[in-house]
C-alpha positions as CSV (number, residue, x, y, z in Angstrom):
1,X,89.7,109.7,83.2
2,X,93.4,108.8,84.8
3,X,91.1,108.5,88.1
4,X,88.6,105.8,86.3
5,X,91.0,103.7,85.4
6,X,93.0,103.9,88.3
7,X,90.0,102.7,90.2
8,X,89.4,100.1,87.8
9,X,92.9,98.6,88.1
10,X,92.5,99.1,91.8
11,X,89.4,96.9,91.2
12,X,91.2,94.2,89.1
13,X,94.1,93.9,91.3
14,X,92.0,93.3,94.4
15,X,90.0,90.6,92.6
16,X,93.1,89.2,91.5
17,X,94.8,88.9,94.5
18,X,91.7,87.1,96.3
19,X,91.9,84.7,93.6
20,X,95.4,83.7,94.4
21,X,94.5,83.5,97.4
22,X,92.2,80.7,96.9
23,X,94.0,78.9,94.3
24,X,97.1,78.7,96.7
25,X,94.6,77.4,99.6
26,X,93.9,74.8,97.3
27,X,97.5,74.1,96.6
28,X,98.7,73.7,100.2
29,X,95.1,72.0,100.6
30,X,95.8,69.5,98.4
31,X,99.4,69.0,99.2
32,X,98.8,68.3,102.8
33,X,96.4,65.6,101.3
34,X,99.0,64.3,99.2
35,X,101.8,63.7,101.7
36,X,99.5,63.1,104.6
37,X,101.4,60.2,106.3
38,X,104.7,62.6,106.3
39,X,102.4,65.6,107.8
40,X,101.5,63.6,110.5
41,X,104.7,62.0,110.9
42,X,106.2,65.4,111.3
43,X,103.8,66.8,113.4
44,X,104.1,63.6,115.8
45,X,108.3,63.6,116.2
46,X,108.0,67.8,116.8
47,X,105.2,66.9,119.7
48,X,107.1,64.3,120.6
49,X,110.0,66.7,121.5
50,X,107.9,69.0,123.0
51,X,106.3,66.7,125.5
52,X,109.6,65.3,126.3
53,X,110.4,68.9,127.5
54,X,113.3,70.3,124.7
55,X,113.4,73.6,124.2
56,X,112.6,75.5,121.4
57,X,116.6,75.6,120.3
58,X,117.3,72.2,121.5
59,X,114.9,71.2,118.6
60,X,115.8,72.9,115.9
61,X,119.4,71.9,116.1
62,X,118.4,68.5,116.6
63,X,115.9,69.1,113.2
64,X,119.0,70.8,111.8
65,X,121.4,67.4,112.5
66,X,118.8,65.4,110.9
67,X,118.3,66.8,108.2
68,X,122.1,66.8,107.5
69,X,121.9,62.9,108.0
70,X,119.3,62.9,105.2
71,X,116.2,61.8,107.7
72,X,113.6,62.1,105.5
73,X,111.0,63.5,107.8
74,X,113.7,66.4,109.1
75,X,114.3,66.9,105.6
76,X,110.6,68.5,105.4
77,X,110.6,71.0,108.0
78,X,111.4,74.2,106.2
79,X,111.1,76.1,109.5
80,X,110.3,76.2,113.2
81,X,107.0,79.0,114.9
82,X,106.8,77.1,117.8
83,X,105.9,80.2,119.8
84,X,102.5,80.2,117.7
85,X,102.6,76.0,117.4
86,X,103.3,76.2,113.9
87,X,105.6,74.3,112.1
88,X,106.7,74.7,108.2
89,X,107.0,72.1,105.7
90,X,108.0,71.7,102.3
91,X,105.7,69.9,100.8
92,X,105.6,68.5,96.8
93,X,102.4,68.7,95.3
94,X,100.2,66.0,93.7
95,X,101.3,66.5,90.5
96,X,104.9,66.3,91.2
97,X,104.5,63.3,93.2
98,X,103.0,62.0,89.7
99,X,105.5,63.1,87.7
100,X,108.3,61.2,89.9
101,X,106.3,58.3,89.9
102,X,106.4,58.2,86.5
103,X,110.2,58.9,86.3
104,X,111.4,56.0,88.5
105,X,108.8,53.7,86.4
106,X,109.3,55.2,82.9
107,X,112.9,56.9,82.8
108,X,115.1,56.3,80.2
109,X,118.0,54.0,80.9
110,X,119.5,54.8,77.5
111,X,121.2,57.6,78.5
112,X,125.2,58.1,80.4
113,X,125.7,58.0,83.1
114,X,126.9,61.8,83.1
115,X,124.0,63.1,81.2
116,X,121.8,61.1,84.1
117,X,123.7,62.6,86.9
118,X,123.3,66.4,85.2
119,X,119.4,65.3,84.6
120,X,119.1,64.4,88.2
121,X,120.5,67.6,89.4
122,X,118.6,69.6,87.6
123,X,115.6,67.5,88.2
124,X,116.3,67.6,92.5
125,X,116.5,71.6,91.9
126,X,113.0,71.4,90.0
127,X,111.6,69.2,92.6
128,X,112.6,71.2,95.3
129,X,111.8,74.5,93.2
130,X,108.2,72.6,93.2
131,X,107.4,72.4,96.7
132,X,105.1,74.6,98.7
133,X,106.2,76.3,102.2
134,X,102.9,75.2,104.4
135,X,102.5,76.2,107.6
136,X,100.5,73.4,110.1
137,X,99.2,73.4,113.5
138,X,100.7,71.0,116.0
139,X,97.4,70.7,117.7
140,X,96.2,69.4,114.9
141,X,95.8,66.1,112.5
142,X,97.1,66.4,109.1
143,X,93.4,66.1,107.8
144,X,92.6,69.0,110.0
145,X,95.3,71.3,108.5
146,X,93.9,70.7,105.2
147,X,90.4,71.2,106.2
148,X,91.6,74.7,107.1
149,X,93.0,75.6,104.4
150,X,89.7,74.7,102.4
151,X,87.9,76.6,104.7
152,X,90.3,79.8,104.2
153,X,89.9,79.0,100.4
154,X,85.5,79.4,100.6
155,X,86.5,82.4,103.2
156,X,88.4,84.4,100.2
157,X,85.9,83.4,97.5
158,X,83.1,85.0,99.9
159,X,85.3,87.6,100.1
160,X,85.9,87.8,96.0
161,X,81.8,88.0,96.0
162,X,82.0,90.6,98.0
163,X,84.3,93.0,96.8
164,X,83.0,92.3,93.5
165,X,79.6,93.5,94.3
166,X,81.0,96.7,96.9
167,X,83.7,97.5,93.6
168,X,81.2,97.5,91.0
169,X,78.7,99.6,92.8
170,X,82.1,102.0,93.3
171,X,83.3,101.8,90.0
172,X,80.0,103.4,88.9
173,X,79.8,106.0,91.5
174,X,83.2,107.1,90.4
175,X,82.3,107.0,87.0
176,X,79.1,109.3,87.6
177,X,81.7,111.6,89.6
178,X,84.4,111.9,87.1
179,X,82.0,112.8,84.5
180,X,80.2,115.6,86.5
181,X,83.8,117.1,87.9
182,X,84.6,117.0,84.0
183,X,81.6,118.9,82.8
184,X,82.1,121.5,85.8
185,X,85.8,121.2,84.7
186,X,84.8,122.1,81.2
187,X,82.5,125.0,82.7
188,X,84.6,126.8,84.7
189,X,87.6,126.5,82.4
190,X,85.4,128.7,79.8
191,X,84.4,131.4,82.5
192,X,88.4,131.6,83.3
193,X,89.3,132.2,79.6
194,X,90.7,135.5,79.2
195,X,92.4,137.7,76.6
196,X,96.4,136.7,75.8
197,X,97.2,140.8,76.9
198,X,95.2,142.9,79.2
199,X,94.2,146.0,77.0
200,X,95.7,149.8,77.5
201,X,93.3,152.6,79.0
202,X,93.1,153.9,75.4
203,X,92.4,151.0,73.3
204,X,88.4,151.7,73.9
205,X,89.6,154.9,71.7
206,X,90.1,154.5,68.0
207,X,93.9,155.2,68.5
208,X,97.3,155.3,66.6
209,X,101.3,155.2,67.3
210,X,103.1,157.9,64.9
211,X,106.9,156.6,63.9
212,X,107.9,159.3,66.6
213,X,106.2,157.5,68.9
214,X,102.8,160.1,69.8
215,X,100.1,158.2,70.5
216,X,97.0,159.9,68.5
217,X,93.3,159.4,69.8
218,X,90.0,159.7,68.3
């Protein structure tokens, strides 16, 4: 029975782990969408240094200075796979674009100026907390990366479909065997039952020990 449900949390987890799959394609999907003029901003200066002919090195430290001057588009570039044409960004999803949106229209200017520069720390650490590590192709548009990642998204839910259908069908099977190894189980543990003490030649006899210790027969 251990074995069932081993399989069936083997089951669960690998159904569960395609569906995070997707949702997370959806996530960078829709971030990408979000912050599409930065994406293709990004992807455009990095090209840009390629084509001019810097090395691999020679952009990332000039990334790296950028990003220390607070250049915004520098400041998304989480990391540099330039030997596969990939670049990383950080990018903040819809919802916390939303949410600062509503801060810088809404916030409230009631508050010290302490409290606002503790809020806005912690807020900055939230935001940052917030944002997604999404790796993009240089060779492609900003639209195209997304694309991909809703295509990787349908790829893993085929997938779910799948191993649904393959696990089920297995689940069963394992079931069926389980039960017949624990009937057999049950079987052969009967045959194997034998007596606590094997018995003395003389115990098919009617027999007793005298207190000086002859043994009598009849």
């Amino acid at each position: 029975m251990k074995k069932l449900t081993s399989a069936r949390s083997e089951h669960e987890s690998r159904v569960s782990a395609l569906q995070s799959v997707q949702t997370l394609n959806e996530r960078k999907a829709q971030a990408i969408e979000a912050n599409l003029d930065k994406v293709e901003e990004a992807i455009a200066s990095v090209n840009s240094l390629l084509y001019q002919g810097v090395d691999w090195k020679g952009i990332d430290m000039m990334i790296s200075n950028a990003r220390r001057a607070g250049n915004p588009v520098a400041e998304l570039v989480g990391g540099l796979k330039l030997a596969d044409g990939i670049i990383t960004l950080l990018l903040a999803e819809e919802r916390a674009e939303e949410e600062k949106e509503l801060d810088e229209d809404g916030g409230d200017v009631s508050e010290s100026e302490e409290e606002s520069d503790t809020d806005e720390g912690v807020s900055k650490k939230k935001k940052e907390q917030q944002k997604l590590r999404i790796d993009v192709r240089l060779v492609l548009s900003g639209w195209a990366n997304a694309r991909e990642y809703y295509s990787e998204k349908k790829t893993a839910a085929v997938k779910e479909g799948k191993t649904i259908q393959a696990s089920t069908k297995a689940l069963k099977n394992t079931e069926r065997k389980v039960l017949t190894d624990l009937k057999k189980g049950l079987t052969k543990e009967k045959q194997l039952l034998r007596p606590v003490r094997q018995q003395m030649w003389f115990e098919k006899f009617y027999f007793f020990i005298t207190t000086d210790g002859y043994l009598v027969l009849g």
